[in-house]
Backbone as CSV, one residue per row, in Angstrom:
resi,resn,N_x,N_y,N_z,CA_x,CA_y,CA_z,C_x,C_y,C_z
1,UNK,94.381,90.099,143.617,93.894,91.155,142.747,92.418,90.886,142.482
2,UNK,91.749,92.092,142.663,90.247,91.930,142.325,89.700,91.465,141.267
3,UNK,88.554,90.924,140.776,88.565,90.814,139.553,88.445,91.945,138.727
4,UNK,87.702,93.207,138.950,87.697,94.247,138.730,88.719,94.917,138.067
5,UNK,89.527,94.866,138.959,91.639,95.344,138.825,92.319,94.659,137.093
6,UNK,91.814,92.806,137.516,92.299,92.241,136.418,91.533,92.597,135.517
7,UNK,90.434,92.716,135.269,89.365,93.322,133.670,90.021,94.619,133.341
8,UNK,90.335,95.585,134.122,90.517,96.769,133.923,91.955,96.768,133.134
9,UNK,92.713,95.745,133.640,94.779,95.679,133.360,94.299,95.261,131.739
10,UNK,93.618,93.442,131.767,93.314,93.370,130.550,92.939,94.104,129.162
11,UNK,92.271,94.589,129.427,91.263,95.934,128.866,92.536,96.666,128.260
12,UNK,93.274,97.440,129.782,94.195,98.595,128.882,95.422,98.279,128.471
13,UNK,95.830,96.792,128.370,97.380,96.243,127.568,96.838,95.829,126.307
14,UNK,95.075,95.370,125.938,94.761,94.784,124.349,94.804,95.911,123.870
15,UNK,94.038,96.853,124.530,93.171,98.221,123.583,93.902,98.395,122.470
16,UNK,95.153,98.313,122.410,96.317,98.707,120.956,96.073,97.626,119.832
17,UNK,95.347,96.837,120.715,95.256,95.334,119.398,94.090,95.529,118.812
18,UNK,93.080,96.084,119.222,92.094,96.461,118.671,91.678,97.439,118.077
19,UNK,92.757,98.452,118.352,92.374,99.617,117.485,91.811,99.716,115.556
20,UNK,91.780,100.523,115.574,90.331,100.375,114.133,91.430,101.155,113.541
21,UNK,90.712,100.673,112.052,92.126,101.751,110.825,91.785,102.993,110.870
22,UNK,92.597,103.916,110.729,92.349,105.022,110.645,90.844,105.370,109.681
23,UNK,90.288,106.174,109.593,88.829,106.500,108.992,89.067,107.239,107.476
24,UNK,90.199,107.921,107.720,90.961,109.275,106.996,92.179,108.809,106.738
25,UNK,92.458,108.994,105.537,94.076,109.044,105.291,94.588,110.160,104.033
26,UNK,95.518,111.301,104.296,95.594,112.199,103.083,96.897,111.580,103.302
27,UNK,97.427,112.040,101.398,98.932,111.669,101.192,99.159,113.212,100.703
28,UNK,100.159,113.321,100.850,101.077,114.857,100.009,101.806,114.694,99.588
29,UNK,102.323,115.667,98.413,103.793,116.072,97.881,105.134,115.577,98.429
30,UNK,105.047,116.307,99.855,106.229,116.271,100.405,106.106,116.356,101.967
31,UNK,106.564,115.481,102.687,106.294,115.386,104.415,106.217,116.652,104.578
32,UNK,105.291,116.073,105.303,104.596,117.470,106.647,105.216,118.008,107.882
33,UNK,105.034,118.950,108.286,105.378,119.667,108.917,105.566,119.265,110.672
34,UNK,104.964,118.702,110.553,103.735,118.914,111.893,103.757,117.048,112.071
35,UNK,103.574,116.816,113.679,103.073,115.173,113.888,101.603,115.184,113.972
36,UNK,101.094,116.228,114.621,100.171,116.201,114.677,99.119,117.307,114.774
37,UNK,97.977,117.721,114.708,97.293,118.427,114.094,95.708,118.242,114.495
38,UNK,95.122,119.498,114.555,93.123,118.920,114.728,92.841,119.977,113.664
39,UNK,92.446,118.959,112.529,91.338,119.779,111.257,90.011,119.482,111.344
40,UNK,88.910,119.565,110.842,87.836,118.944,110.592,87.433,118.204,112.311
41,UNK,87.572,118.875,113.001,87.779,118.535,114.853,88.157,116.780,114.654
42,UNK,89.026,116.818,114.091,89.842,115.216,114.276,91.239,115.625,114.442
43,UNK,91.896,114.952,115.290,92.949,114.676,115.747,94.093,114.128,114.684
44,UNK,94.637,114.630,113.834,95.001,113.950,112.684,96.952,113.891,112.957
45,UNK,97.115,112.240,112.560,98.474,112.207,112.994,99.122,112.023,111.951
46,UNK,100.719,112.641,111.879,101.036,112.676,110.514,102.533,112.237,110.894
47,UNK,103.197,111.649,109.468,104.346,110.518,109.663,104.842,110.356,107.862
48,UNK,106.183,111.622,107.896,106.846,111.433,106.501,105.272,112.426,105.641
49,UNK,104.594,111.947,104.468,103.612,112.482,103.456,102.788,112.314,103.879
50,UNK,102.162,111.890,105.001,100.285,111.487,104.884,100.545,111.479,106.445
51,UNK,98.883,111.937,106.457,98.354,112.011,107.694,97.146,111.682,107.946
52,UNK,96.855,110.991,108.845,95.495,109.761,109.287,94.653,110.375,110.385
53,UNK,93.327,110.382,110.514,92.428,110.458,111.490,91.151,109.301,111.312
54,UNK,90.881,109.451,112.895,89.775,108.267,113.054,88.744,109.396,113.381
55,UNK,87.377,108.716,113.548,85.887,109.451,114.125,85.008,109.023,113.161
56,UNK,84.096,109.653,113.176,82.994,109.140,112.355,82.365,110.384,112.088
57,UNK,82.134,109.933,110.675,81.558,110.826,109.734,80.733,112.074,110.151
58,UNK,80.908,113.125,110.460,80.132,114.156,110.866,79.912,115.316,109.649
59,UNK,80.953,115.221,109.065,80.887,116.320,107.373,81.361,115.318,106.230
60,UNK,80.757,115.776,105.755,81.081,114.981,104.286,82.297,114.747,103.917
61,UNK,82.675,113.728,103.233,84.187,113.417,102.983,84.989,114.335,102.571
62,UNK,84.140,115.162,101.135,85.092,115.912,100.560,85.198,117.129,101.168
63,UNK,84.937,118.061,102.453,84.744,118.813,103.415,86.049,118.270,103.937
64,UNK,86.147,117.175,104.652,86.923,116.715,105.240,88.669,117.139,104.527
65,UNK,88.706,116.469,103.089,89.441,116.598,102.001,90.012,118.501,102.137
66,UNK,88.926,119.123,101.598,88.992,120.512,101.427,90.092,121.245,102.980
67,UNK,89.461,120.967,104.506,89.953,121.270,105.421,91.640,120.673,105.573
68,UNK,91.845,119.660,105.317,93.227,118.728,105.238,94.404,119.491,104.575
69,UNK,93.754,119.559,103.600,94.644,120.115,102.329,94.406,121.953,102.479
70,UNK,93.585,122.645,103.262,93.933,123.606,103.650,94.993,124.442,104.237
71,UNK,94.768,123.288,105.739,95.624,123.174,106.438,97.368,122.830,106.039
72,UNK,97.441,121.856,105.585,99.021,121.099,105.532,99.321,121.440,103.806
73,UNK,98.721,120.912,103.175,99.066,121.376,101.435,98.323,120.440,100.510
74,UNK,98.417,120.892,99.242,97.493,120.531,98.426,98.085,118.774,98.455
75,UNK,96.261,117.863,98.532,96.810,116.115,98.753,96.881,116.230,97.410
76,UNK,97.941,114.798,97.386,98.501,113.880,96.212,97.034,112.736,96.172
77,UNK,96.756,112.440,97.420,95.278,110.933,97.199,94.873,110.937,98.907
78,UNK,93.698,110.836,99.139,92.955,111.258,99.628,91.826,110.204,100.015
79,UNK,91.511,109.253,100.971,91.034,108.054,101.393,89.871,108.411,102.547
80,UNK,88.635,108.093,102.268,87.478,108.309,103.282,87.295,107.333,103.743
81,UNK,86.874,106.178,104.982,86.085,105.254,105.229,86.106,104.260,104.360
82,UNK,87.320,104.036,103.781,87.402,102.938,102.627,87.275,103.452,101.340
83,UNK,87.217,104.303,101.247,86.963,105.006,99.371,87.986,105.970,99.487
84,UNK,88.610,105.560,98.001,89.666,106.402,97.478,89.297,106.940,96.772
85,UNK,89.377,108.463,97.012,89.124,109.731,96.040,89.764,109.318,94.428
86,UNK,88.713,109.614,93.642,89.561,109.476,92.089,90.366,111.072,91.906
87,UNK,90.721,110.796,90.771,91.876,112.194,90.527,91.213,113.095,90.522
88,UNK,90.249,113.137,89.977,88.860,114.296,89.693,88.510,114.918,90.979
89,UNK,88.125,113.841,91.638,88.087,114.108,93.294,88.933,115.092,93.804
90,UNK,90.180,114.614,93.932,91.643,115.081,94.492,91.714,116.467,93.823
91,UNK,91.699,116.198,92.461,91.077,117.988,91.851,90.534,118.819,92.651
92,UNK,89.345,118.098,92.335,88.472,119.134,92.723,88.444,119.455,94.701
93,UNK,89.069,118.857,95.385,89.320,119.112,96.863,90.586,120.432,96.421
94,UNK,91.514,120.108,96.118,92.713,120.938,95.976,92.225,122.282,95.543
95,UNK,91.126,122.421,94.591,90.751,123.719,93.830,90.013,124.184,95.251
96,UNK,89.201,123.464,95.905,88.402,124.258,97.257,88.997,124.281,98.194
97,UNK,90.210,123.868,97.973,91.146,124.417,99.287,92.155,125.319,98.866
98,UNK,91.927,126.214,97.572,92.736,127.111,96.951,93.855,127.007,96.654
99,UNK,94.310,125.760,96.024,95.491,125.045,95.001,94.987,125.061,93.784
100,UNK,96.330,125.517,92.715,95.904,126.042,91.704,96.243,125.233,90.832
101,UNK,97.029,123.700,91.465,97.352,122.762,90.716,97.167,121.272,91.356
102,UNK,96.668,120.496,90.706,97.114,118.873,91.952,98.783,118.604,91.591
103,UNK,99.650,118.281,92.760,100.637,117.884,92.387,100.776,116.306,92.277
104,UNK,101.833,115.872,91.823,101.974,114.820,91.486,101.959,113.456,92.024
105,UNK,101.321,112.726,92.084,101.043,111.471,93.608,102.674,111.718,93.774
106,UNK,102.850,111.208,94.896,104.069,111.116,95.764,104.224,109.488,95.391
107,UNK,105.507,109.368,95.563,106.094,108.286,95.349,106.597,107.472,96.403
């Protein structure tokens, strides 16, 4: 085997070990619909209440927030690049994605 062949095998059996945390994480009410989904042009995968996307920052977090919760339903908590939306936050995403209430973190 070339060496070429072996870098290339290596390469695509780690890649799963290296993968990066998701960038995005929304939680909801009540599982979603859907596994998977493109809001905010991210690929967003979803499993039971919450659904995760990776990429890098191209719109502002709470843009991001607003499109999510458009789409699937008003979030319970709401995670950017390491920062967790406060409740105020989560508010105020839910009101610009035309929810007329935050519901209750999910349990």
């Amino acid at each position: 085997m070339s060496f070429k062949k072996l870098l290339v095998l290596l390469v695509a059996t780690s890649a799963p070990a290296f993968a990066a945390a998701p960038s995005y994480v929304a939680s909801f009410a009540a599982p979603t619909a859907t596994a998977k989904l493109v809001s905010s042009e991210r690929l967003w995968s979803c499993t039971g209440a919450s659904c995760s996307a990776g990429g890098a920052a191209t719109s502002p977090a709470k843009h991001i927030c607003v499109r999510i919760a458009q789409e699937v339903g008003a979030v319970t908590a709401f995670q950017a690049k390491g920062k967790t939306f406060s409740a105020e936050e989560v508010a105020a995403c839910n009101e610009r994605a035309g929810h007329t209430a935050t519901p209750a973190a999910a349990k």
